[in-house]
OpenMM code with the backbone's topology and positions (N, CA, C; nanometers):
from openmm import Vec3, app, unit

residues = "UNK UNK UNK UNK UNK UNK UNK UNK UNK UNK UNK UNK UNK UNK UNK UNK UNK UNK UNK UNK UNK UNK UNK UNK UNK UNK UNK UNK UNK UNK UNK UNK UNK UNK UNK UNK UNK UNK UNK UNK UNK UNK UNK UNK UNK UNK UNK UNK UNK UNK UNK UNK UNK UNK UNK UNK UNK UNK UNK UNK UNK UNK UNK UNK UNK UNK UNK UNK UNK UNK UNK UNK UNK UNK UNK UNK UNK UNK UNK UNK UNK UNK UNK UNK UNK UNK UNK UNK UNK UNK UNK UNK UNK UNK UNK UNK UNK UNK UNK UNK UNK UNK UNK UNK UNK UNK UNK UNK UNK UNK UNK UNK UNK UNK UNK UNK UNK UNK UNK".split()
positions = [
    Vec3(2.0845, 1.6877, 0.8045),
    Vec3(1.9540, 1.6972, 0.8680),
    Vec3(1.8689, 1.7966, 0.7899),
    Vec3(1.7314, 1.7631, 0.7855),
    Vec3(1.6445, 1.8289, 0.6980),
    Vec3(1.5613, 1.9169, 0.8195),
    Vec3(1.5831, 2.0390, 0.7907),
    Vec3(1.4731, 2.1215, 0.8601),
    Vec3(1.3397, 2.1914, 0.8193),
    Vec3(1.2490, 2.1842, 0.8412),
    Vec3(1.1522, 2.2378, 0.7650),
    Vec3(1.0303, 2.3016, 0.8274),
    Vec3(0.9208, 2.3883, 0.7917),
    Vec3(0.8093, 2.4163, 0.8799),
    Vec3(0.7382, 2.3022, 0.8864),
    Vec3(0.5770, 2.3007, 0.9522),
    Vec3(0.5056, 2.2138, 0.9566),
    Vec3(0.4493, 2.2146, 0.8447),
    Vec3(0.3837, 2.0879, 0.7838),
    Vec3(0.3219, 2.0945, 0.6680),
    Vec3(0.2000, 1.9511, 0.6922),
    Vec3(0.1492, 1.9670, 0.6124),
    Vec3(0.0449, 1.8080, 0.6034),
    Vec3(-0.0548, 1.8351, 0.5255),
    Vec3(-0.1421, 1.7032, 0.4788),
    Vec3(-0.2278, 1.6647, 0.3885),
    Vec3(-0.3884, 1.6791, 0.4768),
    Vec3(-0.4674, 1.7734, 0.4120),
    Vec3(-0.5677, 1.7720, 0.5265),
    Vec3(-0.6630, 1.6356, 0.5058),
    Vec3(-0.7049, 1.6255, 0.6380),
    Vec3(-0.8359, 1.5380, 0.6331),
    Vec3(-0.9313, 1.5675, 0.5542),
    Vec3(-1.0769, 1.4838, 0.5538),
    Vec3(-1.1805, 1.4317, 0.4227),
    Vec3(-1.2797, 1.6065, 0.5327),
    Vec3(-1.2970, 1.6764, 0.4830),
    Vec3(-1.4221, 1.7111, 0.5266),
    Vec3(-1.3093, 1.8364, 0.6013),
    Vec3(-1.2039, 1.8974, 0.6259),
    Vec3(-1.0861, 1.9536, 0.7117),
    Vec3(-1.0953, 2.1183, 0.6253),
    Vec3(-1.1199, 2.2086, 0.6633),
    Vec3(-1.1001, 2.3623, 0.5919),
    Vec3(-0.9419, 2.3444, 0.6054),
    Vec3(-0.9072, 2.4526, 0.5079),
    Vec3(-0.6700, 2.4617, 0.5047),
    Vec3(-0.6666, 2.5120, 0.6437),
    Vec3(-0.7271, 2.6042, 0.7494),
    Vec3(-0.7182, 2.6569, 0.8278),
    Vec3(-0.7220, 2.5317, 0.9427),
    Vec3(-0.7916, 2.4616, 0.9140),
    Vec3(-0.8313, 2.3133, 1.0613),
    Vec3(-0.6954, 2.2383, 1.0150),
    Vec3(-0.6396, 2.2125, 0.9201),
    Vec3(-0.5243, 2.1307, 0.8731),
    Vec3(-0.4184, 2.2025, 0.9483),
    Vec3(-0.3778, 2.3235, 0.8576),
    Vec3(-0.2494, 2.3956, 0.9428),
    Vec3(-0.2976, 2.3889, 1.0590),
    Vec3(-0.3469, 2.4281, 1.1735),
    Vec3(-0.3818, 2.4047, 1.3210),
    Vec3(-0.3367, 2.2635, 1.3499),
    Vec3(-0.3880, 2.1964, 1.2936),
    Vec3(-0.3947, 2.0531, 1.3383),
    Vec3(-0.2293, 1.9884, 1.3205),
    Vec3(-0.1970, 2.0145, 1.1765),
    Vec3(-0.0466, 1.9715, 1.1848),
    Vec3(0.0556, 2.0103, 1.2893),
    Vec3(0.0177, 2.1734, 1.3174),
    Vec3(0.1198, 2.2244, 1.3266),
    Vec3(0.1400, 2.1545, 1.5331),
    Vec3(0.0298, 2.1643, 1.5755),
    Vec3(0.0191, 2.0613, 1.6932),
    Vec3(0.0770, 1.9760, 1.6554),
    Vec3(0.0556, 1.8487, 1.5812),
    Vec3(0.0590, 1.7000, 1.5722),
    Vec3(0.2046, 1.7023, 1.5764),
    Vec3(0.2974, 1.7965, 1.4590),
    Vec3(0.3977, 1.7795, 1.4052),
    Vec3(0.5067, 1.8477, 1.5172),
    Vec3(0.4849, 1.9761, 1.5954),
    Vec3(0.5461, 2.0326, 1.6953),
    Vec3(0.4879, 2.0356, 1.8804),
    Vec3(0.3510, 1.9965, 1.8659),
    Vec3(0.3215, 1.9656, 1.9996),
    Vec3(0.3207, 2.1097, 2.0717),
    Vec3(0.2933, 2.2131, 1.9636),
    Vec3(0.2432, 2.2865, 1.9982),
    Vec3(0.1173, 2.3389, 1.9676),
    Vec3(0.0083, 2.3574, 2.0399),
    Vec3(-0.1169, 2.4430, 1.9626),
    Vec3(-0.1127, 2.5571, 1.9917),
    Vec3(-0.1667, 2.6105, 1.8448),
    Vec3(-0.1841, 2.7400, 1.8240),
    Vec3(-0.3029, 2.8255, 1.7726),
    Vec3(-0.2981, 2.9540, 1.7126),
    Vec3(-0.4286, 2.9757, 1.6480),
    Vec3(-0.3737, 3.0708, 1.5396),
    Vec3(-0.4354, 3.0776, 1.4634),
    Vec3(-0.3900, 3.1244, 1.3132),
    Vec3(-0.4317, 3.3015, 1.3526),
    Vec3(-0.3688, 3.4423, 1.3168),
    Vec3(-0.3564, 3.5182, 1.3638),
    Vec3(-0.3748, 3.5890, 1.2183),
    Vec3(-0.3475, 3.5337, 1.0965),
    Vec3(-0.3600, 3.5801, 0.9686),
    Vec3(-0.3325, 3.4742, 0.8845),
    Vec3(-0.3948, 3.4896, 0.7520),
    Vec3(-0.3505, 3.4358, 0.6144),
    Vec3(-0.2203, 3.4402, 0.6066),
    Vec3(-0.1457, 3.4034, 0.5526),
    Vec3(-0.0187, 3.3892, 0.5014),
    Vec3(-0.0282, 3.4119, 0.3176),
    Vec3(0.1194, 3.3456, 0.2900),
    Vec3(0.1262, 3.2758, 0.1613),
    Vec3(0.1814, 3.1494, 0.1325),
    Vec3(0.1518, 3.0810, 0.0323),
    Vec3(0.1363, 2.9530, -0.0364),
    Vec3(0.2669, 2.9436, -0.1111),
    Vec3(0.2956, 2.7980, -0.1091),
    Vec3(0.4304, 2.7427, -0.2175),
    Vec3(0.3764, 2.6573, -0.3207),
    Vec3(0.4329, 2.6160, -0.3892),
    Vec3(0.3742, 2.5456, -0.4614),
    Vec3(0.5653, 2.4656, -0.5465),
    Vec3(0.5062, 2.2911, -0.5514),
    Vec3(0.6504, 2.2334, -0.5570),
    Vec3(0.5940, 2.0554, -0.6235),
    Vec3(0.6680, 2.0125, -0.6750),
    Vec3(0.6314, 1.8980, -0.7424),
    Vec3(0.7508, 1.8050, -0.7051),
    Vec3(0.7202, 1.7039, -0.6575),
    Vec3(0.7902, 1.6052, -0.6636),
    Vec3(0.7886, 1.4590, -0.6850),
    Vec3(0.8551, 1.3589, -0.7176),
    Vec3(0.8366, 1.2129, -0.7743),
    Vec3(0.7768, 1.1227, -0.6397),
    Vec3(0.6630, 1.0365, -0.6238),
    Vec3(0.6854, 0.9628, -0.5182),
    Vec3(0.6119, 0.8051, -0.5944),
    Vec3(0.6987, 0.6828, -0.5812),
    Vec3(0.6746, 0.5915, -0.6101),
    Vec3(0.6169, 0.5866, -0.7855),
    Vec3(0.7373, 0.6697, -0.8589),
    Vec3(0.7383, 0.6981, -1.0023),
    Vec3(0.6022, 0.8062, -1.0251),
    Vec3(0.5085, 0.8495, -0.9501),
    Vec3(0.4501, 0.9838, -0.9852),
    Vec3(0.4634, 1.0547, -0.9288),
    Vec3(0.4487, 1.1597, -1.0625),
    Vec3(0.4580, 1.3108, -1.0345),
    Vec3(0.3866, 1.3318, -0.9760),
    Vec3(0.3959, 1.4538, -0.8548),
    Vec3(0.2890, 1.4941, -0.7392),
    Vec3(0.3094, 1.6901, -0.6974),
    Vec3(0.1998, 1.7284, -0.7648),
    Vec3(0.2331, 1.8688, -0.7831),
    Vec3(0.1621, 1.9097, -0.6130),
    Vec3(0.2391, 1.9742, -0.5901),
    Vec3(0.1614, 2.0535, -0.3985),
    Vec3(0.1769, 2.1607, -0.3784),
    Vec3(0.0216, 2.1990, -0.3114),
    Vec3(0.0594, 2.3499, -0.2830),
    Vec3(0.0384, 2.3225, -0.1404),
    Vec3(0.1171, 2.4406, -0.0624),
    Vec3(0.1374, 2.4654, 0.0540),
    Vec3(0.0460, 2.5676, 0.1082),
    Vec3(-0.0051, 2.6087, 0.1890),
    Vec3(-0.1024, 2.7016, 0.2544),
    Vec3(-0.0315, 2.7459, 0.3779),
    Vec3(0.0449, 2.8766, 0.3955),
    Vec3(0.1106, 2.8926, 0.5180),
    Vec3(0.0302, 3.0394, 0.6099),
    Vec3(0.0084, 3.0632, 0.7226),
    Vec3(-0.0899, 3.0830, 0.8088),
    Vec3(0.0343, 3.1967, 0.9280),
    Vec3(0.0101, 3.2945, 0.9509),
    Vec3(0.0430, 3.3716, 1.0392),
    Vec3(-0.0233, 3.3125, 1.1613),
    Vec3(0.0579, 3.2539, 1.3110),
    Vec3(0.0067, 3.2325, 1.4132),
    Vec3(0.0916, 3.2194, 1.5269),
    Vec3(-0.0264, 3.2268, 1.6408),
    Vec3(0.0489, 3.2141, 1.7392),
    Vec3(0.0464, 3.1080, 1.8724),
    Vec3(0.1479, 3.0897, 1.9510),
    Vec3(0.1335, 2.9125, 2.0309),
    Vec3(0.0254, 3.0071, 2.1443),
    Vec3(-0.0788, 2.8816, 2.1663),
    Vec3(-0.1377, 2.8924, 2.2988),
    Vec3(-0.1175, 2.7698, 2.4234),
    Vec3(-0.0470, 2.7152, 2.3865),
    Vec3(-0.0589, 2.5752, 2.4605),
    Vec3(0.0753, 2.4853, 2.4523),
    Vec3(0.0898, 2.3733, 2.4820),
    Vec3(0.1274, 2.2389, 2.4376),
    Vec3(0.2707, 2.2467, 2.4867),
    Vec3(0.3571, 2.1398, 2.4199),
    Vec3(0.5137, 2.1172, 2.5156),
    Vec3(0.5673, 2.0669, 2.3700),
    Vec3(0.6491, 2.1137, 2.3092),
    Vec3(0.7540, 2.0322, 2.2235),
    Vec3(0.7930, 1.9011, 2.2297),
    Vec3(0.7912, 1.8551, 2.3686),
    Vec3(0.8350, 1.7476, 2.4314),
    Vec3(0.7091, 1.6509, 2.3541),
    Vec3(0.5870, 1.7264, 2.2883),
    Vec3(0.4543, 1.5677, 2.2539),
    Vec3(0.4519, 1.5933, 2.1307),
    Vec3(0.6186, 1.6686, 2.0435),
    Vec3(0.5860, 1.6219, 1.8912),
    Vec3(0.5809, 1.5163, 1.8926),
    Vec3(0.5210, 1.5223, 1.7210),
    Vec3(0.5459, 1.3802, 1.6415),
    Vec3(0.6725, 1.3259, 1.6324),
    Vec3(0.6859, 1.2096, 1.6937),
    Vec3(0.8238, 1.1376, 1.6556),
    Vec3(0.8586, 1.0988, 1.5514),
    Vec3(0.8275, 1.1216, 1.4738),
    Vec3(0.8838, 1.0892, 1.3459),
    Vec3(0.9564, 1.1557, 1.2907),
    Vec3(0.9528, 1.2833, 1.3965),
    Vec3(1.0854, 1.3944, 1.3757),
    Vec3(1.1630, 1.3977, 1.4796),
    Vec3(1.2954, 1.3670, 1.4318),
    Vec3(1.4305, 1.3511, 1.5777),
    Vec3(1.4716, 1.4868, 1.6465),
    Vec3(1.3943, 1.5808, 1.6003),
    Vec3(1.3874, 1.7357, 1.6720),
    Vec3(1.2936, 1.8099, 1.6256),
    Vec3(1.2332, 1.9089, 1.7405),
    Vec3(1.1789, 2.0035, 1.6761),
    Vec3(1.2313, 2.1171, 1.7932),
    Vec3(1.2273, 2.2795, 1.6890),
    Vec3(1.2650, 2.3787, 1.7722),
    Vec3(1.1950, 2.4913, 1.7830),
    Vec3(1.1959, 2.5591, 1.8497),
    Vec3(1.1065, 2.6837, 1.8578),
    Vec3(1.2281, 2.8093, 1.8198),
    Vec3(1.2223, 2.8548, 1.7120),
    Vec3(1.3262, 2.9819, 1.7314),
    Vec3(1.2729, 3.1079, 1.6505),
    Vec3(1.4000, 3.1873, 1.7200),
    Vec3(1.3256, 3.3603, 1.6731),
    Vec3(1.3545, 3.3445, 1.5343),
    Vec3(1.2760, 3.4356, 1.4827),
    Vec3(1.2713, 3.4419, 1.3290),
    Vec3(1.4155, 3.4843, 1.2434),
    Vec3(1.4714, 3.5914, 1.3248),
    Vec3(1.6183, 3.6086, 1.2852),
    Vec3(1.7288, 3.5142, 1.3000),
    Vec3(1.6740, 3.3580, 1.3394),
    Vec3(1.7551, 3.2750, 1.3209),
    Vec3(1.6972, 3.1160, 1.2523),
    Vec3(1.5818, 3.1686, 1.1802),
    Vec3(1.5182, 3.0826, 1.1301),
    Vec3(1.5189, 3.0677, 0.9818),
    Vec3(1.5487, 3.1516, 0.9098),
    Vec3(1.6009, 3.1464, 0.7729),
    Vec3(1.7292, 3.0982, 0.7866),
    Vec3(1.7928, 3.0778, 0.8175),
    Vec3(1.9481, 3.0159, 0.8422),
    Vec3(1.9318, 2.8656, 0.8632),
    Vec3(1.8144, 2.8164, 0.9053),
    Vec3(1.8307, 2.7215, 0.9765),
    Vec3(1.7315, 2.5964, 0.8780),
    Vec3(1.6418, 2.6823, 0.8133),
    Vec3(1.5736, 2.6122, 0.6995),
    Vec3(1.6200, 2.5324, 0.6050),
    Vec3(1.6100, 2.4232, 0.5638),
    Vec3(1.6437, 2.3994, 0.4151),
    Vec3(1.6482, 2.4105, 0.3418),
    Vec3(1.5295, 2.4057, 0.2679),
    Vec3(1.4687, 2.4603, 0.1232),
    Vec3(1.4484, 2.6293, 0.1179),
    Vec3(1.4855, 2.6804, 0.0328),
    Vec3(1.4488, 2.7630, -0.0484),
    Vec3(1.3375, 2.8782, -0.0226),
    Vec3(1.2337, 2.8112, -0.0703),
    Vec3(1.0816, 2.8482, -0.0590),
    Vec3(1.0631, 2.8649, 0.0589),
    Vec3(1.0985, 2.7775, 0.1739),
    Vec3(1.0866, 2.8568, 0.3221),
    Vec3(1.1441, 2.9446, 0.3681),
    Vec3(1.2526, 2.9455, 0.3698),
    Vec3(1.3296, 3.0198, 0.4140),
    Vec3(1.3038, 3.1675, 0.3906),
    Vec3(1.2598, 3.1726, 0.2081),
    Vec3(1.2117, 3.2968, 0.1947),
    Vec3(1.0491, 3.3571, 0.2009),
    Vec3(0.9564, 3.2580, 0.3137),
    Vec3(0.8281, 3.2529, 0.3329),
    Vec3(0.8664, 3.2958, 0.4987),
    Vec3(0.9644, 3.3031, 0.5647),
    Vec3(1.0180, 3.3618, 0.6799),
    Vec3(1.0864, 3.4771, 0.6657),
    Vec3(1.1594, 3.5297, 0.5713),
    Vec3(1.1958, 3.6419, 0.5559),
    Vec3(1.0569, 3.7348, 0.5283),
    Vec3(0.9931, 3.7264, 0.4624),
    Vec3(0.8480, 3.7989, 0.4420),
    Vec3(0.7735, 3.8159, 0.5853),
    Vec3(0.7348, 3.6510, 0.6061),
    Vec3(0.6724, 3.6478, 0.7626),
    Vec3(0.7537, 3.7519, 0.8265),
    Vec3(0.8855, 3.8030, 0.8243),
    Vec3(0.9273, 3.8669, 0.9501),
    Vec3(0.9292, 4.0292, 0.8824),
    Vec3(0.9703, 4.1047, 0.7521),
    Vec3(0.8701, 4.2120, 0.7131),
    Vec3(0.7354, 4.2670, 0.7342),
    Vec3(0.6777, 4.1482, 0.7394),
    Vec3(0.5238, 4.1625, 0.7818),
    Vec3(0.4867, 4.1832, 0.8715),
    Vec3(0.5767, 4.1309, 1.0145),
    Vec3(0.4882, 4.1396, 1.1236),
    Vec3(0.6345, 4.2705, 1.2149),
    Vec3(0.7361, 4.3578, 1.1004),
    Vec3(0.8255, 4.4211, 1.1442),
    Vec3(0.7611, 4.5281, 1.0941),
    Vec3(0.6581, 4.5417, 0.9937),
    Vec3(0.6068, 4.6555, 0.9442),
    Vec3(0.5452, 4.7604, 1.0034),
    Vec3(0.4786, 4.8662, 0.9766),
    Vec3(0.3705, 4.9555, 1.0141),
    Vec3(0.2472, 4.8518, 1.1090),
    Vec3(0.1903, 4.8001, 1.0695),
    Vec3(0.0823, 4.7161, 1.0860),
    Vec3(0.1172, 4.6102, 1.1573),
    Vec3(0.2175, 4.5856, 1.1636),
    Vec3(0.2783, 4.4171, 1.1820),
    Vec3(0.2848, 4.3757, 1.3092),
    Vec3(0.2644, 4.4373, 1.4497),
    Vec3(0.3313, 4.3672, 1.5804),
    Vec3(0.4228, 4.3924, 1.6333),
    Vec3(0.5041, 4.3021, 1.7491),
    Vec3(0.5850, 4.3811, 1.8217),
    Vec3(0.7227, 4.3075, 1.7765),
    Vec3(0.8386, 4.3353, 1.8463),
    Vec3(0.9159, 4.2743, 1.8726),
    Vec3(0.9323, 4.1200, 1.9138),
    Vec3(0.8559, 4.1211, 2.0564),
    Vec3(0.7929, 4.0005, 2.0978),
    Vec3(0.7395, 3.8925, 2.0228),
    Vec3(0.6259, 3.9397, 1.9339),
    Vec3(0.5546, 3.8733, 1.7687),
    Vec3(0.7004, 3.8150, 1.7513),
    Vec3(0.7855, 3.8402, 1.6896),
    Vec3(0.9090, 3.8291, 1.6191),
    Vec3(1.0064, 3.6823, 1.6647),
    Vec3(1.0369, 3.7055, 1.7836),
    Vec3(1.0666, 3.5999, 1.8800),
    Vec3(0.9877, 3.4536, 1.8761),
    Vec3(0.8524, 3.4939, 1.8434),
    Vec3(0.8225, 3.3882, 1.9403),
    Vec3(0.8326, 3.2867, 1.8310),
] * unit.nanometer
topology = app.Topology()
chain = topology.addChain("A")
for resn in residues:
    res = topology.addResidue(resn, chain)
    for name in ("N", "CA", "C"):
        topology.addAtom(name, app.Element.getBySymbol(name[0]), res)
């Protein structure tokens, strides 16, 4: 099983900020609101014999709404978990260590609570 954050291709006319919002609903059925900038991946892969270089735009935020229960089905799970068990649980690489940071960041001086951490 492949685990991964939310990700997607924005709409014609969509700021990176209306995209991440929008996926991260569509894809987990949860809405949220972006709380800070993040950081970006960047990854290339083959689809239908082309090369397809992507960057990722990832967004500090938090849920205001919604039920897990109205992801997108096109995923056979989605989970909500604390951050200290979310690098474990990742697939790739690049996330996993875009959650170890996320959780420095918001464990820092500046960063939030405990609670932040969890959710």
């Amino acid at each position: 099983m492949t685990w991964t954050l939310p990700k997607g291709t924005p709409t014609t006319g969509e700021t990176t900020e209306q995209t991440a919002v929008r996926e991260v609903t569509e894809e987990t059925g949860i809405t949220v609101r972006i709380t800070a900038p993040f950081d970006s991946i960047e990854y290339t892969f083959v689809q239908h014999g082309t090369r397809i270089h992507k960057t990722v735009h990832y967004f500090l935020m938090e849920p205001t709404g919604g039920d897990l229960e109205d992801h997108d089905h096109e995923f056979d799970e989605v989970r909500w978990v604390p951050f200290d068990d979310a690098a474990g649980l990742l697939t790739f690489e690049t996330e996993r260590d875009l959650v170890v940071r996320a959780t420095a960041r918001l464990s820092g001086p500046a960063g939030g609570t405990p609670a932040d951490r969890d959710r």
